[in-house]
N, C-alpha and C positions, 0 to 999 in steps of 0.2 A: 561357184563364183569366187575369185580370188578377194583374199584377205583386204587386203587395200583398199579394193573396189565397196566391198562392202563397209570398209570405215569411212570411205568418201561421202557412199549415201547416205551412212548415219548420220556424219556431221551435216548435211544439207537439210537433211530431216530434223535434226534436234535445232539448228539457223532458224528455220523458217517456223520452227512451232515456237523460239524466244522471241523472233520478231510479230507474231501472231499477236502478241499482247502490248504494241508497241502502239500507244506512247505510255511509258508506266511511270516516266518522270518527267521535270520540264524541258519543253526544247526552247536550246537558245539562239537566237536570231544575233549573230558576227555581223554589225556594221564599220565601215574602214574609217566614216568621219562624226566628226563629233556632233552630239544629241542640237536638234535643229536644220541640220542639213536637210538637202532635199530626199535623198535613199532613209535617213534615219526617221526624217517622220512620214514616211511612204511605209515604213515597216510598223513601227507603231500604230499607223492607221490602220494597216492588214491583218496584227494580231489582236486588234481591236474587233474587228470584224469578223474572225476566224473564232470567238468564239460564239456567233450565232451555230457553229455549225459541229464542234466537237469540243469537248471536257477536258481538252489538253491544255497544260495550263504553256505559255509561250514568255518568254522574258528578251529583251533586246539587251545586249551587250556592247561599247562601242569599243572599237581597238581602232586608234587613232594611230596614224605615222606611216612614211613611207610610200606615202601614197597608194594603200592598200595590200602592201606588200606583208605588212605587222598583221591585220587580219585576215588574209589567204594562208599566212605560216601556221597562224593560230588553229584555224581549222584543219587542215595537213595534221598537227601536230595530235589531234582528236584520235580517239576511234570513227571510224566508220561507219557507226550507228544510228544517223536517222536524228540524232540529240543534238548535231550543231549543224546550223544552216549557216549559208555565206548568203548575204545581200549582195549582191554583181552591178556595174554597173560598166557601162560599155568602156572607162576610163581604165578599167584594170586591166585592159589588151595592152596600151602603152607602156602602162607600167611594166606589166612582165616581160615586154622585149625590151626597155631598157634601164634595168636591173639585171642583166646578167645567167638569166636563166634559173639562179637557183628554186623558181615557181613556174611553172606553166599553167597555161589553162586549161589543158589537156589531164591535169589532176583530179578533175572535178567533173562531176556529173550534175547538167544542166537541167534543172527542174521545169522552171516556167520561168518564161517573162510575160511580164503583166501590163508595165509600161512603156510607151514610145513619145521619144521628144522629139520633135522635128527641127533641127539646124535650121536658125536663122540668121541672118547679118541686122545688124542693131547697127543704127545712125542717131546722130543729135539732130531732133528736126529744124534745130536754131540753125544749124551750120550748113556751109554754104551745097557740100557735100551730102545728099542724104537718101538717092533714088541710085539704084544697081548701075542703070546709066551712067550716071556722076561719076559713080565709084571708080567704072573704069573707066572713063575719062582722064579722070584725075589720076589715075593710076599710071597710066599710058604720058599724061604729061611731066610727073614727076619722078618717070623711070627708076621705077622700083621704091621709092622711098617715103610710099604712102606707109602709113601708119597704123597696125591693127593689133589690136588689144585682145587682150586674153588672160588665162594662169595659164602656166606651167610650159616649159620648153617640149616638144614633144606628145603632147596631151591630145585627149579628143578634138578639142577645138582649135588648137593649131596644128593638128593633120586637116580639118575640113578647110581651114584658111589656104593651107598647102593645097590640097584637092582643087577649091574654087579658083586658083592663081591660075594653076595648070590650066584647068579647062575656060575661063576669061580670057587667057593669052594674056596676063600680067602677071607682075611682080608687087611684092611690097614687101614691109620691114613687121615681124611679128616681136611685140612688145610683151614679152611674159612679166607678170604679176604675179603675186603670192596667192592670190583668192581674186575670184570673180567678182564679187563687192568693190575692190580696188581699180579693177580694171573698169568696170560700169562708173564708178567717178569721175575717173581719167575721162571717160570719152562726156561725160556731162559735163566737166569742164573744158571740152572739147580740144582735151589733149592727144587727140589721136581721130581717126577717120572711122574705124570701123570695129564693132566688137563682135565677135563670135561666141554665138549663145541659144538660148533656147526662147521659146515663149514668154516665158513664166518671169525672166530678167525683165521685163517693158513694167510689169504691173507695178503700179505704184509711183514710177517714173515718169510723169506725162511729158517730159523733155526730150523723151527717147521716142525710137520708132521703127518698125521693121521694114528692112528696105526690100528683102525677098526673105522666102521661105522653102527648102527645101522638101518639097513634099508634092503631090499629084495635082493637087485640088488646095483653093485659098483656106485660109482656118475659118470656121464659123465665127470667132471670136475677135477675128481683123480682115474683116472682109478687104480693106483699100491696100492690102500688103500683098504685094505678084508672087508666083511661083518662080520656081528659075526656070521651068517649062517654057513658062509662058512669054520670057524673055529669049527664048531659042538655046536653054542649056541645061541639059542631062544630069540634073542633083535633083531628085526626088524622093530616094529614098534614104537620104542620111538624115541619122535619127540620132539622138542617146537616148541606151535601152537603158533600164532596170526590170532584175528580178533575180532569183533564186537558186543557188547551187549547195550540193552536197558532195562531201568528200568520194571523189571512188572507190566503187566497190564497196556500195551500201547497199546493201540486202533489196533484192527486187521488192519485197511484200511493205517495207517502208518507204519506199519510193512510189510505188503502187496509190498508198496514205496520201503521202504527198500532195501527187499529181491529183488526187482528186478533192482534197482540199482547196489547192489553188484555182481549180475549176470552179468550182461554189462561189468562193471570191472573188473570183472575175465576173463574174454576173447578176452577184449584188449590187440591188441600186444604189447602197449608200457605199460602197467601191466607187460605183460609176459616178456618182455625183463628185466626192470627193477626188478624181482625178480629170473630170473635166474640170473641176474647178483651179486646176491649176496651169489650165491651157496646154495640157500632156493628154495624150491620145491612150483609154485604155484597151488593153488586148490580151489575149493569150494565146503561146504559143507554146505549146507541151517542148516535150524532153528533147525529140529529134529537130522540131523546126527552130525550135532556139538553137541547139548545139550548131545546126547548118550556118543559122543566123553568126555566131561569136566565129565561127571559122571563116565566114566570108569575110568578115569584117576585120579578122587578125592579117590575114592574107594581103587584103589593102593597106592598113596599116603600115606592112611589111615597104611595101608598093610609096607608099608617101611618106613613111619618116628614109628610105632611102633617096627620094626625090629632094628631100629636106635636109638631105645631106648629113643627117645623125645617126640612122643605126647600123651605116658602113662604117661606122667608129664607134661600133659597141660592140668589143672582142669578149667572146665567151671563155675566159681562162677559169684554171682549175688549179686547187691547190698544189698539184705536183709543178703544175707549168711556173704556180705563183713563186714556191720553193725554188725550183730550180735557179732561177732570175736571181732570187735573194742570195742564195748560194756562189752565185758566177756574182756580184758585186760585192759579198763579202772577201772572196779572193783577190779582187781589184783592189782592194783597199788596205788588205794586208800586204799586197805587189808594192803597193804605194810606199806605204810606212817600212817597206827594207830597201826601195831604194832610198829613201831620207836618210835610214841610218846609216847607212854605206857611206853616200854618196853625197851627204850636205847632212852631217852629224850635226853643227851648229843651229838648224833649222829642228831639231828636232826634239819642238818644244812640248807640253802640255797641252798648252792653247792651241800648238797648228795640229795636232792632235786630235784635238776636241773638233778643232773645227772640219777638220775633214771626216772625220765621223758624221758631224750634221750632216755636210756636202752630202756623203754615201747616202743618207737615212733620205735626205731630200728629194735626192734622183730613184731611190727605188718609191718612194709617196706620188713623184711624178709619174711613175711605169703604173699605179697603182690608177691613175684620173686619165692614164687610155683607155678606161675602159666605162669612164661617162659620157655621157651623152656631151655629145661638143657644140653641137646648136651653130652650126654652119653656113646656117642659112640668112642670106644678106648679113644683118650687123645684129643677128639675135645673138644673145649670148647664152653658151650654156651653162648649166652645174658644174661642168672643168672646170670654169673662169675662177671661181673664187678659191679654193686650193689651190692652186697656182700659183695666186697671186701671195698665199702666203708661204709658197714653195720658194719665190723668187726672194721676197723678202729673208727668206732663214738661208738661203744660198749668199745671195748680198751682204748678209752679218757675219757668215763665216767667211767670207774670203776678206772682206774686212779686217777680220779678228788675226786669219792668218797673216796678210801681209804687215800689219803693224808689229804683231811679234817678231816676224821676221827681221823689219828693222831697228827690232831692239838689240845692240850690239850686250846680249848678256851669253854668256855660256847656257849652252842648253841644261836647262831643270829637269831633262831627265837621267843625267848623272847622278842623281841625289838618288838613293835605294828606294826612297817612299813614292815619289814623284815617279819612278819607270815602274812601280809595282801598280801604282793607279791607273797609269795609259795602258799597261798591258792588260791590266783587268778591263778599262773602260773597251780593249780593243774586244777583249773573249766576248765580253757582254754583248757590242756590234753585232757581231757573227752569230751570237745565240738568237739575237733579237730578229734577223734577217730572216735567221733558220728558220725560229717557230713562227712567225707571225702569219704565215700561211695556212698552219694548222689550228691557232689556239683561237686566232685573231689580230683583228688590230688594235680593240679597245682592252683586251684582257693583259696582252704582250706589250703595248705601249705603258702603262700602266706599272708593271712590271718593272719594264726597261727603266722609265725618268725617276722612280722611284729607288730603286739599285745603285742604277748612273749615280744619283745625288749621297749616298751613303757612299759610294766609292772616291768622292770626291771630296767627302771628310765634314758633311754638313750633318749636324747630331739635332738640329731640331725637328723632333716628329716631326709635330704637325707642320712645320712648313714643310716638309718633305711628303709627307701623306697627302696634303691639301693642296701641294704644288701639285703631284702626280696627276690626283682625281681630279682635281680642278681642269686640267689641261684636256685629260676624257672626255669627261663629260662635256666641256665647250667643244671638242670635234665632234661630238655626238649631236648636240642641238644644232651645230652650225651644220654638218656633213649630212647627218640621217635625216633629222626633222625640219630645219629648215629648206635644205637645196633636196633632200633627197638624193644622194648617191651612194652607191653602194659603195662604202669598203669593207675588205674581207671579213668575214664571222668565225669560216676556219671550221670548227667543227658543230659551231654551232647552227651554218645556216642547212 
């Protein structure tokens, strides 16, 4: 038997006799939202439960942001040992097709899912609006410009909004929110016609009410609520799942563990009570009928955010394509500034300088929001909208800054030695910043840049120079990653 062969088998043999003893430490349960959500105490309640049945001890972790992009990295970023599980929820398909690829769901091996939520459409019963009939009614008379609530541009529930339009033969205006809380307000204040949601949104709310439910059969728990069957329309089995994944290429004999824990679980009464009780259907569907389930469902997806007119505008670049770009605008801009000097020396000041620098930095930050989600559809708006709009504003103050210079009848400053040693420094730095910012990032490289720029520029107060720099980070960070959720570049980080 050759050499190799026989160190293959060893290492599969010495694998399966370390994972023989597994679990020897705590496994952590990766939730994407914060502790109270509906997946976070779906998992506290199941390692609550999980230990009638083994000595393992299980801990919940949450990794908030990105809309589960922060913890899918996180677990990637693991070994592949069986020790960190991913909480999934059927929301994380959207996310991965528009964020740009750097995650798929195809990383991951699919344990179980345990729970299923059935799509419903939520009405105010006060309003005038509030039976499937109405909906399209009104829908049909107000061409296109009924109003349906939701979070998130792109998200489960406004692909099912998109789905139900298609198959109704209507249109309407999908209104994203920051959280489902907000948008359930909006329509109790009957700021809008229709929400897209689950069961479990009505309880509590006696003002609300389900107008149809996408599923086989009426819920035991709203009997007066129709299926879309039963109205003559083909949504039955759109669902939001939850359940359980592990990094690829974890050891068959911990997976093995797994899958038959999850089994025990799923058929505990106090499971089963506690997931009826939240008007979500429990179930289990091992490794292969979940994984079938996430690909049918990525597949549609696919299918209605391109109907929706967003992820035909979510281009998959890579940091060579990002580089190159930066590269061909850093020449542009250098093209620029010798013909000034050539060709309108008096123009050829500090400020018009500075400001065409911005311009540059502007338009490749704009080449940078081709690649969010543009929210196309009717008058939604997407994640692009807001960078933009500060793309246009920092465009508008440089051309500003330059044309006022220009009519300043002074000799151009940078005749002075100090004054052309800063613009050609501020220029090297452009072109460094353009260079790397594909590779390093854009909060590492930005960073960098405003803090350089301002020491080049002859400003000696640290800290306002430090605290301008990170200041300005960190607000594209909260505004860009955690508030809207889009991707800009990581570089080598992602």
């Amino acid at each position: 038997m050759p050499k190799i062969v026989k160190q293959i088998i060893l290492l599969l043999i010495l694998t399966n006799v370390l994972s023989a003893n597994y679990p020897e430490k705590p496994i952590t349960f990766i939730v994407h939202s914060k502790p109270g959500s509906a997946i976070d105490i779906t998992t506290r309640q199941l390692i609550k439960i999980a230990a009638k049945y083994t000595d393992a001890t299980f801990l919940v972790e949450n990794k908030t942001g990105g809309s589960g992009i922060i913890a899918m990295r996180d677990v990637l970023s693991k070994k592949a040992d069986g020790y960190t599980i991913l909480a999934v929820t059927k929301s994380f398909i959207s996310t991965v097709l528009l964020t740009g690829g750097s995650v798929q769901m195809s990383d991951f091996h699919f344990l179980a899912c345990l729970v299923i939520d059935p799509e419903v459409l939520i009405t105010n019963r006060n309003a005038k609006v509030k039976t499937l009939d109405q909906i399209i009614a009104d829908a049909l008379e107000k061409e296109g410009h009924q109003k349906w609530l939701g979070p998130l541009v792109g998200g489960v529930d406004h692909l099912m909004a998109v789905k139900t339009w298609h198959l109704l033969g209507i249109k309407g205006e999908w209104i994203p929110f920051e959280g489902g809380s907000d948008a359930l307000a909006s329509l109790m204040g009957q700021h809008g016609t229709v929400y897209v949601g689950n069961p479990v949104d009505v309880k509590g709310r006696p003002n609300l009410m389900i107008a149809a439910v996408a599923s086989e059969k009426r819920l035991k728990r709203f009997p007066n609520s129709p299926t879309f069957i039963e109205k003559g329309f083909d949504l039955q089995k759109d669902v939001l799942w939850r359940g359980y994944a592990l990094k690829k290429g974890t050891n068959p004999t911990v997976t093995i563990f797994l899958d038959s824990l999850f089994q025990k679980i799923s058929r505990d009464a106090d499971w089963l009570a506690y997931v009826n009780n939240t008007s979500a259907n429990p179930v289990y569907l091992g490794h292969k009928a979940f994984t079938d389930m996430v690909n049918g469902d990525q597949a549609e997806a696919i299918k209605y955010l391109n109907l929706a007119g967003i992820l035909k505008n979510v281009k998959q670049t890579n940091n060579t394509s990002k580089t190159g770009v930066s590269a061909g605008m850093a020449i542009g801009f250098v093209f620029i500034l010798l013909l000034l000097y050539f060709f309108k020396r008096e123009w050829f000041k500090a400020e018009v300088v500075i400001g065409l620098l911005l311009i540059s930095l502007s338009t490749y930050l704009y080449w940078l929001t081709l690649d969010f989600p543009q929210g196309e559809l009717s008058k939604t708006a997407g994640p692009a909208a807001m960078p933009r709009l500060w793309i246009y504003g920092l465009i508008l103050f440089s051309v500003i800054l330059i044309v006022n210079t220009i009519r300043e009848k002074v000799v151009s400053n940078l005749d002075n030695g100090r004054n052309l040693f800063q613009s050609v420094s501020l220029i090297g730095l452009m072109i460094a910043y353009l260079l790397i910012v594909g590779f390093i990032g854009y909060y590492i490289s930005t960073t960098i840049f405003l803090i350089s720029g301002a020491y080049l520029l002859g400003y000696r107060k640290h800290w306002i120079v430090f605290g301008s720099g990170l200041g300005f980070t960190l607000l594209s960070y909260l505004v860009f990653y955690k508030l809207l959720q889009v991707p800009l570049p990581l570089g080598i980080f992602e």
